[in-house]
C-alpha positions in Angstrom: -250.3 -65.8 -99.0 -251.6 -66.7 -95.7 -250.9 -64.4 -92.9 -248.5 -66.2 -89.8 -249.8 -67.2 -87.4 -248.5 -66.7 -83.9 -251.7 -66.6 -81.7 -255.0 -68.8 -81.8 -257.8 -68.1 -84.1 -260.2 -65.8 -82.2 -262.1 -68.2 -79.5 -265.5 -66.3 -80.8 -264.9 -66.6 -84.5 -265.0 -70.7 -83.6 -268.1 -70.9 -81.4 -269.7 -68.7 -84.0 -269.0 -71.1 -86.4 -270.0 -74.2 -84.1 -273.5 -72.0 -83.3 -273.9 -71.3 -87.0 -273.8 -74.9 -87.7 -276.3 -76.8 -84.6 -273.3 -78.4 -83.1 -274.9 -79.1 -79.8 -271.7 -81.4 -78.6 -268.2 -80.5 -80.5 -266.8 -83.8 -79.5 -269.2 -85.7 -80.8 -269.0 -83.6 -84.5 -269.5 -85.9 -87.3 -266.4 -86.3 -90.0 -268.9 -83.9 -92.1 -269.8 -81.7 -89.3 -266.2 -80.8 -88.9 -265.2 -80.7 -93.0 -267.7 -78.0 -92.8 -266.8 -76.1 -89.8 -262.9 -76.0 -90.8 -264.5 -74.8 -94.6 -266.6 -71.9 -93.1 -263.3 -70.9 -91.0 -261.3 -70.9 -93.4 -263.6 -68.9 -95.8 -264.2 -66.7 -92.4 -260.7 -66.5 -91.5 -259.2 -66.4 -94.8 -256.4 -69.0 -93.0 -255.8 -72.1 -94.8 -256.7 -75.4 -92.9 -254.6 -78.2 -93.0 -257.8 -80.8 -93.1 -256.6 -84.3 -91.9 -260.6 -84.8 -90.8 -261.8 -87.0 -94.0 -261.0 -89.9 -95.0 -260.7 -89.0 -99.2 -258.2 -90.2 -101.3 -256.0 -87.1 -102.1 -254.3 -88.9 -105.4 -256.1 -88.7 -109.3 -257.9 -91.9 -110.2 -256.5 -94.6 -111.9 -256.0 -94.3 -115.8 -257.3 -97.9 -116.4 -260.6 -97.0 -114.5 -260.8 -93.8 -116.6 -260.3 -95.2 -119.8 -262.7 -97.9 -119.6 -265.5 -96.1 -117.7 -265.2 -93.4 -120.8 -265.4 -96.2 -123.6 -268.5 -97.8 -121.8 -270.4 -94.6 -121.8 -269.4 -94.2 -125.5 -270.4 -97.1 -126.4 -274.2 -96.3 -124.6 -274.2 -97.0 -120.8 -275.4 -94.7 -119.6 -279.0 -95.3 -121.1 -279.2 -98.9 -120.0 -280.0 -100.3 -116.6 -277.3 -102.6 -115.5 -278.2 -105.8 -114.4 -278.9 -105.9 -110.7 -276.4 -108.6 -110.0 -274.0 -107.0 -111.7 -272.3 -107.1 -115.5 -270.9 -110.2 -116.2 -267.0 -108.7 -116.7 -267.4 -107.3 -113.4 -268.3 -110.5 -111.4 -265.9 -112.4 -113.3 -262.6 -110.2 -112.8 -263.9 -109.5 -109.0 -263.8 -113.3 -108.5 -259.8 -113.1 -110.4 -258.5 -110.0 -108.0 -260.1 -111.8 -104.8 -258.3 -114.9 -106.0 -255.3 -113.2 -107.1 -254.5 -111.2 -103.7 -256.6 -113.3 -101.2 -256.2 -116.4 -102.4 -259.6 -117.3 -101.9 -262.0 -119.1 -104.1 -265.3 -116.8 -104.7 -267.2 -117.1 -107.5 -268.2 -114.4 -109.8 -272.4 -115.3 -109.3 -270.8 -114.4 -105.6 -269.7 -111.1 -105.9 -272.2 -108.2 -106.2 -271.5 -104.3 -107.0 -272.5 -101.8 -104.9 -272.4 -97.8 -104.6 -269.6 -98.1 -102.5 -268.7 -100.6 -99.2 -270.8 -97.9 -97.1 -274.3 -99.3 -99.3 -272.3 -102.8 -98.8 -272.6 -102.4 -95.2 -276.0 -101.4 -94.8 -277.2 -104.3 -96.8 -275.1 -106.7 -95.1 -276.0 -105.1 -91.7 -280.0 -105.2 -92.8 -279.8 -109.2 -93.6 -277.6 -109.9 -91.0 -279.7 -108.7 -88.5 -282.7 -110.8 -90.3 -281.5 -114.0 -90.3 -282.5 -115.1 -87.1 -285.7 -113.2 -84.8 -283.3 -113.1 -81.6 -280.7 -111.8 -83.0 -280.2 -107.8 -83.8 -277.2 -106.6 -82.3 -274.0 -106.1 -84.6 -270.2 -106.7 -82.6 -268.5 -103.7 -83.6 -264.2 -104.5 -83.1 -263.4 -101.3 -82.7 -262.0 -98.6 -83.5 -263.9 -98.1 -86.4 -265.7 -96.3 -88.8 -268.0 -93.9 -87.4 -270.6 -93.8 -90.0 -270.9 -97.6 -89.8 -272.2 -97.2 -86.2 -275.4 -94.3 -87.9 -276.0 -97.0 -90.3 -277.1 -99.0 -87.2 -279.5 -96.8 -85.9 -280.9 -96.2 -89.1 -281.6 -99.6 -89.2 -283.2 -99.4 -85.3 -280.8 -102.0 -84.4 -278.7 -102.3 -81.6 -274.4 -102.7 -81.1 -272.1 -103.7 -78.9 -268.7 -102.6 -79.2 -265.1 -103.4 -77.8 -261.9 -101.6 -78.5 -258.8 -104.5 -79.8 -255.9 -102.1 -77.7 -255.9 -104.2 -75.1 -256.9 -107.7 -76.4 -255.0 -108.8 -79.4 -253.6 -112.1 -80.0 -254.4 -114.9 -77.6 -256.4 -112.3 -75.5 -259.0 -111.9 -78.3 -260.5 -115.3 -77.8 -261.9 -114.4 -74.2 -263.5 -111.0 -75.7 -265.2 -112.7 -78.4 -266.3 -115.5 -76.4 -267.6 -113.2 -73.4 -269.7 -111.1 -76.0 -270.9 -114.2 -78.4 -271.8 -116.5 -75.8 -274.7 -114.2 -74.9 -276.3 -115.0 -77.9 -277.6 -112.0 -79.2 -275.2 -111.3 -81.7 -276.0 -111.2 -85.0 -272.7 -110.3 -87.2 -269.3 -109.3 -86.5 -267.3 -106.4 -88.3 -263.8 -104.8 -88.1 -261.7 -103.2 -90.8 -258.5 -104.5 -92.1 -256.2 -102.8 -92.2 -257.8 -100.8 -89.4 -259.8 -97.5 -90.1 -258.3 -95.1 -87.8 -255.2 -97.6 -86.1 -253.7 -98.9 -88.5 -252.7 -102.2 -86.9 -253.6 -105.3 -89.1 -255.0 -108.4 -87.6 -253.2 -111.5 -88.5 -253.9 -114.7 -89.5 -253.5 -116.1 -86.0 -256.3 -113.7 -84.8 -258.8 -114.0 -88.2 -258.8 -117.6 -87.1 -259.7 -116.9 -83.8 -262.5 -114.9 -85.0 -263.4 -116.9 -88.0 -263.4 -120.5 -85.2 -266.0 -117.7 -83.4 -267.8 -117.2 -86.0 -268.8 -120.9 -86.7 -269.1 -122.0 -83.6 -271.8 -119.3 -83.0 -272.8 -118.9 -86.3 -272.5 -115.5 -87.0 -271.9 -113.5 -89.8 -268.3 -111.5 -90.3 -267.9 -108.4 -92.5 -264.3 -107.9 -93.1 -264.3 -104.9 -94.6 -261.3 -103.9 -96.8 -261.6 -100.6 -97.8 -257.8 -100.1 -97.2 -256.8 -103.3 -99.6 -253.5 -104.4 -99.0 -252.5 -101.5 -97.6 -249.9 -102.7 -95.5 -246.8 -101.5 -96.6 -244.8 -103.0 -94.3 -245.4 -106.6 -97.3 -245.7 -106.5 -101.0 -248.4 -107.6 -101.1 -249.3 -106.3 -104.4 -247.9 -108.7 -106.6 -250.9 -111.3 -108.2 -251.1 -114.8 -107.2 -247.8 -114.8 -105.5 -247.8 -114.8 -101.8 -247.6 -112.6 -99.4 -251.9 -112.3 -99.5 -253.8 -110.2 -97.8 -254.9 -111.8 -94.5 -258.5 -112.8 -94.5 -261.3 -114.3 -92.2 -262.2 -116.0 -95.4 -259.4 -119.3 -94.7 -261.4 -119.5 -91.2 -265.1 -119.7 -91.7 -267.6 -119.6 -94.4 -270.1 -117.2 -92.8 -267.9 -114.0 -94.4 -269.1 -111.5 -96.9 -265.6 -109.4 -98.1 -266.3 -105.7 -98.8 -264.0 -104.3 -101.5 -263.8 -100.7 -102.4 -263.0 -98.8 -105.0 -262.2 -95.8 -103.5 -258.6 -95.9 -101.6 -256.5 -98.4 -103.4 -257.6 -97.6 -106.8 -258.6 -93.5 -106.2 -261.4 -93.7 -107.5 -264.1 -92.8 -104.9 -266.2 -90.2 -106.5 -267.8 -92.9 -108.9 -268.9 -94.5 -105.8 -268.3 -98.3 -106.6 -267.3 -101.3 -104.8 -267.9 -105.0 -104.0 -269.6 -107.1 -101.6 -268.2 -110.7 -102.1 -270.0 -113.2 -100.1 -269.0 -117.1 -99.3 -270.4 -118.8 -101.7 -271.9 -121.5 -98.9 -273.4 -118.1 -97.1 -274.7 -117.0 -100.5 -276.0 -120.4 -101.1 -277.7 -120.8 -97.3 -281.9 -120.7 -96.3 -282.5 -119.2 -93.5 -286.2 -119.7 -92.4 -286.2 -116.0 -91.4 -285.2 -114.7 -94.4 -287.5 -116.9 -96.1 -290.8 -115.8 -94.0 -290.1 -112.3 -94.9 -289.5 -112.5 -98.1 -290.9 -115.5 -99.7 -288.0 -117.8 -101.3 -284.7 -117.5 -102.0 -281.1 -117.8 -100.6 -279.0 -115.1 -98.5 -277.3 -114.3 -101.8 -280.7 -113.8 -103.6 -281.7 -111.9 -101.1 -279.2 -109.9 -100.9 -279.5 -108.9 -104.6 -283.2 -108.9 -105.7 -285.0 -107.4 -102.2 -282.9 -105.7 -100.6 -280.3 -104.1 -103.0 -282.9 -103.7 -105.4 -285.5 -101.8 -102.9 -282.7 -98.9 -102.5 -280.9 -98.8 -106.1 -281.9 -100.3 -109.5 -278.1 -100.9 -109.7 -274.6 -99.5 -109.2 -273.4 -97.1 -112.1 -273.1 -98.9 -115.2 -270.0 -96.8 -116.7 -268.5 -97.3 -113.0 -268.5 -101.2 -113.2 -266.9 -101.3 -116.4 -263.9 -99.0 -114.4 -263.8 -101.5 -111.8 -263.6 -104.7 -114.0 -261.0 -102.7 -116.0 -258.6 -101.7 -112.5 -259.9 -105.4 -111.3 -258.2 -107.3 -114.8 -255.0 -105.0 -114.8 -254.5 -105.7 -111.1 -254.5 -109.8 -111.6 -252.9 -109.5 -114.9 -249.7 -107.7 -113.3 -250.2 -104.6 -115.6 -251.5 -102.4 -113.3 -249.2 -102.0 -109.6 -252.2 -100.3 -107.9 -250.2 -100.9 -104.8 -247.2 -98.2 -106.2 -250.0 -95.6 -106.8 -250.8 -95.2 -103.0 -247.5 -95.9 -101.1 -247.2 -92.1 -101.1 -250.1 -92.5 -98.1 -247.3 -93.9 -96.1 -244.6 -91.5 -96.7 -246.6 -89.1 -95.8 -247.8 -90.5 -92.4 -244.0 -90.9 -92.0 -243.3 -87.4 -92.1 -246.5 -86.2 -90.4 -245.7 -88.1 -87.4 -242.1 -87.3 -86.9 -243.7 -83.5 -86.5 -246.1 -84.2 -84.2 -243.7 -86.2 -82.6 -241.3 -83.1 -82.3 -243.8 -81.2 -80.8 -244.6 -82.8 -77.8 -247.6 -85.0 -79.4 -247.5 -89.2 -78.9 -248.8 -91.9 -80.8 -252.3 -93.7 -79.4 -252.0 -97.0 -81.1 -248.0 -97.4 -81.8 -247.7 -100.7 -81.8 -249.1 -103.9 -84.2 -248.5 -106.5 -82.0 -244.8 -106.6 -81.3 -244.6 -104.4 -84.6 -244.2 -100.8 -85.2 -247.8 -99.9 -86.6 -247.5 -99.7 -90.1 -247.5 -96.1 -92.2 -250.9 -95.7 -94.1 -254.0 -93.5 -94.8 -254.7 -92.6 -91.2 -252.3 -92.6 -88.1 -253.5 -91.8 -84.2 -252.3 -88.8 -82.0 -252.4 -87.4 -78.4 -250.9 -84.9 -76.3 -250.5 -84.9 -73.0 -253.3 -84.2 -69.9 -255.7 -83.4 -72.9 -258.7 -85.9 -73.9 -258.9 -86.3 -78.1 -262.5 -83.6 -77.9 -260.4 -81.3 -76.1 -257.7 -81.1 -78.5 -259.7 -81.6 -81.3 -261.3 -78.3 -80.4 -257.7 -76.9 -79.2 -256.2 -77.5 -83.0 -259.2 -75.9 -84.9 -257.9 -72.4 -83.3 -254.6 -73.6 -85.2 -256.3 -74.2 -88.4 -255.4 -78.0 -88.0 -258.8 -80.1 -88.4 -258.5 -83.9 -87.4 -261.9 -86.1 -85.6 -261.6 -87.5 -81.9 -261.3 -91.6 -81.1 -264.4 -91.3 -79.2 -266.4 -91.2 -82.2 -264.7 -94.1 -83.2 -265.7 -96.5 -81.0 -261.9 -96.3 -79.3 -261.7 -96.2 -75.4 -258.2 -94.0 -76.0 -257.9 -90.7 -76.1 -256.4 -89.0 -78.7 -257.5 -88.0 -82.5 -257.5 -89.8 -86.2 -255.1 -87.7 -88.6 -255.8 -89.1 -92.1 -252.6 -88.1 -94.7 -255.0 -87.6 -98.2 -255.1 -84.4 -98.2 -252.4 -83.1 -96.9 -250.2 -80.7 -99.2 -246.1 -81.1 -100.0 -246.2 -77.0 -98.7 -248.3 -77.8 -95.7 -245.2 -79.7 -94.0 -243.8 -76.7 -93.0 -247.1 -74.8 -92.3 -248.0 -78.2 -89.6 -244.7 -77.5 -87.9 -244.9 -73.7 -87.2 -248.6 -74.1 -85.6 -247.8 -77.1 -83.5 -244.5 -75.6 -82.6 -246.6 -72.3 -81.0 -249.6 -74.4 -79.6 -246.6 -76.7 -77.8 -245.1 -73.4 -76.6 -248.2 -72.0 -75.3 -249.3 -75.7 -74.0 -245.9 -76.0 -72.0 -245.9 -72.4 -70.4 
């Protein structure tokens, strides 16, 4: 049993840590930088950690997913290459979910498997920033995903980023238009619902930034890890509306990325969807074309550059998708019911930190209440988010900072995965003595 506690972690024990890790800036720590700090604390410390850093689904995988991904490598799989493109059950039932709880038309030839959105997004990001010679910076509408942002300068190309707070709605049209009009923009992205907020754009706003997108043809990546995760609708019931909102009614310069991991737990297989428009998988651009010889954004997409960094996407794994994908639009599988527990969790977590002095960063969706999900925002008082990032380490309590998310707020991402039933009572104890010792 852990030992109470009514004082900080010892200062030194932390900056040992930090020092024994090349941490030159704390509040810059990547999510993994700080997953292994709080892990060598609490092996140092022997104090458990309540980790609400990463962004892991804290539930078992679907049943469906299992069953099938087990059959296929019974039946061989694993010894066979899939194709590149994809296996034809795959792009068939991605096509039926996006058409089921989108309500968009994408073909199957359309929708390609990856190792997960994050490969997604740095092959979309690569041929983005290829279609045209001028054009090599990617719009970040933030906050965001950190790692999306290293992707970037992996690639040595360049970003621009704003932060929706302050410009949603109406407002959003004069942001877009103030960074687009300069021309060097090669592709917008933003997550939906948002990864850390919360808040959901709405139609209204996917059309302003889908009318952007065409008149200054650019490329959007909606990215979806999150699918239909707005529990505020029911939005899990197949080819019925409510759908989930898309950029995809707006514009046809979209590619969709759908993941695996959050809605249907089953991250560790690493598999997902990139689902572009079929008139943007169809499309020449010369560029493209002088690079690498002939072929459409779509082919390109699949035979140079997915193919130059995999030979594929796990072959069992694909079967597991197309098998959640086909219960999903059948009505057999509420994938939906498996992950509402997210948002009572964020329910609870929040009314703590709420009790102890702490305030939500982005509270509002609109003229909303934000929604409960997989991550919520905090803040406390005269503190900036590295500050009490660093403050709530010595309280075993490990969360990252908005700055690293592209947010001009201050204040930390709290994600509700892996957060315990017994670690309720454990959260309210700590931050009741670090508000104590915060208000003397």
């Amino acid at each position: 049993m852990e030992k109470p506690i009514n004082i900080p972690i010892i200062p030194s024990v932390v900056h040992k840590a930090i020092q024994a890790l090349h941490i030159p800036d704390f509040g810059k720590a990547t999510i993994r930088e700080i997953v292994a700090l709080s892990n060598a604390l609490e092996q140092e410390t022997g104090i458990e950690f309540i980790h609400m850093e990463m962004g892991v689904p804290g539930l078992p995988p679907a049943q469906t997913g299992v069953d099938a991904e087990i059959k296929a490598l019974e039946n061989g799989a694993a010894s066979i290459y899939p194709q590149i493109d994809g296996i034809p059950e795959l792009k068939h039932e991605a096509s039926r979910f996006i058409e089921a709880f989108i309500d968009l038309n994408i073909p199957g030839r359309c929708c390609v498997p990856v190792v997960g959105s994050m490969q997604g997004t740095f092959i979309s990001f690569l041929l983005a920033g290829q279609c045209y010679p001028d054009r090599n910076t990617i719009l970040f509408i933030d906050p965001g995903f950190p790692v999306q942002k290293q992707q970037i300068k992996l690639l040595g190309y360049a970003y621009e980023t704003f932060d929706l707070y302050h410009c949603r709605g109406e407002k959003l049209k004069t942001v877009l238009e103030q960074y687009l009009s300069k021309g060097n923009i090669a592709a917008i992205i933003y997550s939906n619902p948002n990864n850390p907020a919360w808040f959901c754009l709405n139609e209204a706003e996917l059309k302003i930034i889908g009318d952007a997108a065409n008149q200054y043809d650019v490329i959007v990546l909606e990215d979806l890890a999150y699918f239909a995760m707005d529990f505020r609708k029911d939005l899990g019931c197949p080819f019925v509306p409510p759908y989930q909102a898309s950029v995809g009614r707006y514009t046809d310069n979209y590619l969709l990325l759908i993941s695996g991991s959050k809605a249907f737990s089953y991250a560790g297989q690493r598999i997902g969807i990139v689902a572009i428009s079929e008139q943007l998988y169809d499309r020449q651009f010369p560029a493209l074309i002088q690079r690498y010889g002939s072929g459409t954004f779509g082919s390109t997409f699949i035979h140079r550059a997915l193919y130059a960094i995999s030979a594929g996407t796990s072959h069992s794994a694909q079967h597991a998708l197309a098998a959640m994908f086909k219960a999903a639009s059948d009505g057999t599988f509420k994938f939906l019911d498996e992950v509402k527990v997210y948002g009572k969790r964020a329910e609870k977590l929040k009314r703590i930190f709420l009790q102890n002095g702490f305030e939500i960063v982005y509270e509002k969706d609109l003229d909303q209440p934000i929604a409960d999900g997989f991550y919520f925002t905090i803040r406390y008082p005269g503190m900036t988010g590295d500050e009490l990032m660093a403050a709530l380490i010595y309280y075993g309590i490990s969360a990252i900072s908005l700055s690293t998310t592209g947010s001009t707020q201050e204040g930390l991402r709290a994600c509700t995965s892996f957060v315990k039933e017994h670690q309720y009572d454990l959260l309210q104890q700590r931050l009741e003595v670090f508000h104590a010792i915060r208000s003397e």
